[in-house]
N, C-alpha and C positions, 0 to 999 in steps of 0.2 A: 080465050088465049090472053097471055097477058099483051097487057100494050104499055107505052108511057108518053107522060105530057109534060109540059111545062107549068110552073105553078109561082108565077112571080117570085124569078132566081133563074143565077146560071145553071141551075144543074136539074135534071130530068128525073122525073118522077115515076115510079112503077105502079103501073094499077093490076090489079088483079084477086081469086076468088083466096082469100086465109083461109086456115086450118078448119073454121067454124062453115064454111061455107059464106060470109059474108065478103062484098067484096070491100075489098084494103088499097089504101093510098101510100105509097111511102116512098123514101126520097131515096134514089139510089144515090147519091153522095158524087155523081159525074155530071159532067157537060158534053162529053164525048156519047151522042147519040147512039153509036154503035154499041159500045161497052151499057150502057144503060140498060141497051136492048138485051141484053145478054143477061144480066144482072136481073133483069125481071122477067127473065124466064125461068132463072134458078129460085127465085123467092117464090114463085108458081110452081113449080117442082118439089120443092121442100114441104109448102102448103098441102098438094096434093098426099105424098108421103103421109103428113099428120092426121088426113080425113081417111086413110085408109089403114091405121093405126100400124103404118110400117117406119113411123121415126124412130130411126133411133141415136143415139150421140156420134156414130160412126156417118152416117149418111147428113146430122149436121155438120161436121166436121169436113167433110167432102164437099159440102155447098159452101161453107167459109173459105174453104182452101181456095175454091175454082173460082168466086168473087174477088179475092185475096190475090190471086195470080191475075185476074183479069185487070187489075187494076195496079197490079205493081209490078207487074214483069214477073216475080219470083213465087215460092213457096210461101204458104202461110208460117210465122214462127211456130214451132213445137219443139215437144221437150227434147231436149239435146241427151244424144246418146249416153256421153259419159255422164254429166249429173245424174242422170236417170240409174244406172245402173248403179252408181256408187250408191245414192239415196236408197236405191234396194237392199243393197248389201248394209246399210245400216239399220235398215228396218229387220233385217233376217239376223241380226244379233242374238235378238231374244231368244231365235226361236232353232237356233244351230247350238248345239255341243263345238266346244273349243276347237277341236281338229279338225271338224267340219265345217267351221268356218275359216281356219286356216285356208281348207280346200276351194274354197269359193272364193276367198280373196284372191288367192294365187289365179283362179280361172279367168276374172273379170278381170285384173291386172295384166295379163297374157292376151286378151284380147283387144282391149282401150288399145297395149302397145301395139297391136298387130294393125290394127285400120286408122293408129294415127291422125291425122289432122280431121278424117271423118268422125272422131268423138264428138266435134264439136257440133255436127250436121243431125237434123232431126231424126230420132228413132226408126221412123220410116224410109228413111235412106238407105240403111241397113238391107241387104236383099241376101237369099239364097246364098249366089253365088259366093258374097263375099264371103260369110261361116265356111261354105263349102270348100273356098281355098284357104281360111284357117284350119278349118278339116286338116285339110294336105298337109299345110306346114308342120300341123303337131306330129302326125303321122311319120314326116321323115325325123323328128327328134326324140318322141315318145314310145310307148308302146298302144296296138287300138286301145287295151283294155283303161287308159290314160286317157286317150284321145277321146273314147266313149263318155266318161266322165264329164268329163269338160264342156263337150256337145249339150250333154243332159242338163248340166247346169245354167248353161248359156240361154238354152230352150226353157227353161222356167223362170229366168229373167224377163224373156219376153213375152213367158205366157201371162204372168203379170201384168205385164203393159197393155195386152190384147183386154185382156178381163177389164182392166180400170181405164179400158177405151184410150186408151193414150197412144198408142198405134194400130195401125190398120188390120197389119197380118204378122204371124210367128217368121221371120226366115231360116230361123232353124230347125222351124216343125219339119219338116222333109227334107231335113238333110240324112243322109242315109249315114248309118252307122256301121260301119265296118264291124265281122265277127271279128277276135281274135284268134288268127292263128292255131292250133290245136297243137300245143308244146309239154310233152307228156312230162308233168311233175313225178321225179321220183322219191320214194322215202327213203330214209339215210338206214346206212346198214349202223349196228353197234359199236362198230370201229369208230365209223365216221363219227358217230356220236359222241363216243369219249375224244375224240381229237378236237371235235367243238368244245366241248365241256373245258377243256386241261389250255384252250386258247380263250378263254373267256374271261371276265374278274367274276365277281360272287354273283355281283345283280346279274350279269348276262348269265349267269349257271342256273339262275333260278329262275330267270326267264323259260329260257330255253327249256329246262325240265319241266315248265308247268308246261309250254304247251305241249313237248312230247309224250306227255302224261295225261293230259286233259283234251286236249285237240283246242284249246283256246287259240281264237286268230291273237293274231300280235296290238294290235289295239286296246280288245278286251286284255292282256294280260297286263301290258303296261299301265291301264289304268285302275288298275286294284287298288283297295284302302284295305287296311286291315280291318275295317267293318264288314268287308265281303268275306273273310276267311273266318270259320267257324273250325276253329281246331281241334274242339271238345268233341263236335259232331265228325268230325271230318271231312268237310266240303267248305266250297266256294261259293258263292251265287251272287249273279251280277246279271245284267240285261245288255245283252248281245249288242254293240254299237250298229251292228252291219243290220241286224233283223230285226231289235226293239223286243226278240224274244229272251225271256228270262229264264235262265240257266241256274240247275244245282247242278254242280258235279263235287265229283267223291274226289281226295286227295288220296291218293299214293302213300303207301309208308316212308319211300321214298321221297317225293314232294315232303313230305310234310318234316320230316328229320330237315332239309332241308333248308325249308322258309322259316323255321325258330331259330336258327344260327344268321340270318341275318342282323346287318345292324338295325333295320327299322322296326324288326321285332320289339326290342324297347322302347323306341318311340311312337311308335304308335302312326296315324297319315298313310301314307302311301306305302303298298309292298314295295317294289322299287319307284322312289324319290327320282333318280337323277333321270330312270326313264318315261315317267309319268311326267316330269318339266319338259322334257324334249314334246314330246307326243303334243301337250298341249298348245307348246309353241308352234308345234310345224308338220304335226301331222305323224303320222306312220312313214313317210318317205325317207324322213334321218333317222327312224329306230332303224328300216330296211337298209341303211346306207350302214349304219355300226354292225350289223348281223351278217352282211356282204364280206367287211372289211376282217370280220371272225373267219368267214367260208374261206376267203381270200389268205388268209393265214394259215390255213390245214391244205391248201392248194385245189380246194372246192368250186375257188369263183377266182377269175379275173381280177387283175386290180382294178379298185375304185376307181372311178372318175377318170381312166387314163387312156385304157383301150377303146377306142370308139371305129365304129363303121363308119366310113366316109368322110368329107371333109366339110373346117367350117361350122355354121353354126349348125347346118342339115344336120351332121352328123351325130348319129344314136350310136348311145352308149354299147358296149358289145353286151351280150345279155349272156345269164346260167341257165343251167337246167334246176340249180336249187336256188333255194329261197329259204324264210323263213317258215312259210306257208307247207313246203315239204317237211314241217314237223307234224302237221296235222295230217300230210297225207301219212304219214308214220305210225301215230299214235292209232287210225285207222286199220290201217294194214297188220298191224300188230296185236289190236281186239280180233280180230277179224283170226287170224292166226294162232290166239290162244283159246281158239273155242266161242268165242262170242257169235252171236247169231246177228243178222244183221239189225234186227229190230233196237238191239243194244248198241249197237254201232251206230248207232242213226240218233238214238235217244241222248248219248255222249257228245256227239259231234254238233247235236244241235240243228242237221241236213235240214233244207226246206224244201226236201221230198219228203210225200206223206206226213205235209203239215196237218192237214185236216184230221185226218186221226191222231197226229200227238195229240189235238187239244184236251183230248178225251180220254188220253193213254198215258200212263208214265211209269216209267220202269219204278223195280224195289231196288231201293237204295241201296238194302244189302247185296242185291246179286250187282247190282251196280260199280259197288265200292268192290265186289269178289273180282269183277273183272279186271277194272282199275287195277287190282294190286298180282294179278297173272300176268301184267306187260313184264318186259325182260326188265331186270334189274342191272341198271349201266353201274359199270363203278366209279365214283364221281371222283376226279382227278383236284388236286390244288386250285382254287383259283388265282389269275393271274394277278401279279401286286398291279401291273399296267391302266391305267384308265381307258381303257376301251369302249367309255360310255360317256364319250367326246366325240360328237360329227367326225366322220372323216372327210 
């Protein structure tokens, strides 16, 4: 057992068996008998740990702290929440696409504000509970499938810290994640279609027809270059933001008259410019906010940013049953309806059901593009002179 002496000086000395087995002399740095005593029973603890090759950086970490409080009253310093998580988020530059960083700033930002003056308090401070009533809070202003998000990202911040030992435990590893809701997306009839189309400018027209045409989410569409569009061939191919999987699909007769009456057709860069700068700045949230503000003009959606449930900051925005997103439930329902088998339906849409046999499978282009061009044929209305591809 350890013990300690005196050794000509005020402060008391720990003896006891090191990591080697040999025994070790070393000065606990006190005069305080008691605290000494304490101190070299944790330097024999730690020892012991090293002889039964169970050190590791967390368990010294735990013996500095507990000498560290025994001698100062308080916590050992460690890395302060907020430097930590911002330093993360500049190291994740590299390795995030633009709108996905967007999305991570926005998260880490939303929570520094949330626990406040605890930024400044070490990593380990951090507990459950507190995410858990950030949980809450986003909950009464967001939607879960938002608030999901956010959790996820939080949790890989600190699974970070856990890996490079700099904190103990994850508090957000178990926090429990709310399902979403089960709010049946519907696909727009024909009407509604041209009533979007004839409320749109040109970029929103060609948006909008590629994905009802293609089943592209809103991400992948906005962030087209005219290097993705093969017109001669007649397809698109881009690699999915959401799944990293790489997508041909077949262009429309329709898409394709289309996207050559555009102005970026002669210049070349981005299929739509104005919605491809948005996206990068700020995510899919402001294209969803202009495409709302469309819905909202054919009398599809609530006004923007106006109707809210409840009061204050709690209060959530009122919510639709459409979206953008119900263009791909469209473009579906509508293969699906002109004969197409579901194997074609899946292959188009790009589903991450019956991944494992896509990798091995892929439809003919021809019967591909045959389906593509059975969807109904909208009759494309004027676009509006209005700029509608301005945040609302």
């Amino acid at each position: 057992m350890a013990s300690i002496h005196k050794n000509n000086g005020p402060n008391w000395y720990a003896a006891y068996y090191g990591p080697e087995g040999t025994r070790c002399f070393k000065s606990t740095g006190t005069a305080d008998k008691r605290l000494a005593l304490q101190i070299a029973l944790q330097y024999e603890e730690t020892a012991k740990q090293a002889r039964a090759e169970r050190l590791t950086m967390k368990r010294v970490r735990d013996t500095l702290s507990g000498i560290y409080a025994s001698v100062h009253g308080e916590e050992l310093p460690a890395d302060e929440t907020g430097p930590f998580l911002n330093d993360w988020l500049e190291r994740k530059e590299s390795e995030l696409a633009d709108s996905s960083l967007v999305n991570y700033q926005k998260t880490i930002e939303a929570f520094l504000d949330f626990i406040g003056p605890r930024k400044s308090k070490p990593l380990d401070s951090i507990t459950k509970t507190i995410v858990t009533d950030w949980r809450d809070s986003l909950l009464k202003r967001v939607s879960p499938g938002t608030t999901r998000k956010q959790i996820k990202i939080l949790r890989a911040a600190f699974n970070d810290a856990v890996r490079e030992e700099r904190a103990r435990e994850n508090p957000a590893a178990h926090v429990k994640l709310k399902q979403n809701k089960s709010q049946t997306r519907l696909p727009f009839t024909d009407m509604q279609m041209v009533s979007l189309l004839g409320a749109a400018n040109q970029e929103w027209q060609g948006m909008i027809l590629a994905a009802y045409t293609t089943g592209a989410r809103l991400g992948d569409i906005a962030s087209l270059d005219w290097d993705n569009v093969d017109l001669q061939a007649m397809e698109i191919h881009f690699s999915a933001i959401k799944t990293g999987q790489g997508m041909v699909l077949p262009l429309s007769d329709q898409l394709h008259e289309c996207l050559i009456k555009l102005p970026s057709y002669d210049t070349g860069g981005p299929v739509f410019p104005a919605a491809k700068a948005t996206y990068t700045r700020a995510g899919s949230s402001s294209l969803s906010k202009q495409f709302r503000k469309i819905m909202h003009d054919v009398g599809l959606a609530p006004k923007p940013n106006h109707r809210k449930i409840g009061d204050g900051r709690d209060a959530k925005r009122e919510t639709s049953k459409y979206s953008f997103h119900c263009l791909r439930h469209s473009f579906v329902s509508n293969l699906k309806m002109s004969g197409a088998g579901d194997s074609i339906a899946k292959e188009l849409a790009g589903h991450s059901s019956d991944a494992v046999s896509r990798i091995y499978t892929h439809g003919d282009p021809v019967a591909l593009r045959a389906a593509v061009n059975k969807l109904p044929k909208l009759n494309l209305p004027s676009a509006k002179t209005d700029k509608t591809d301005k945040t609302p």
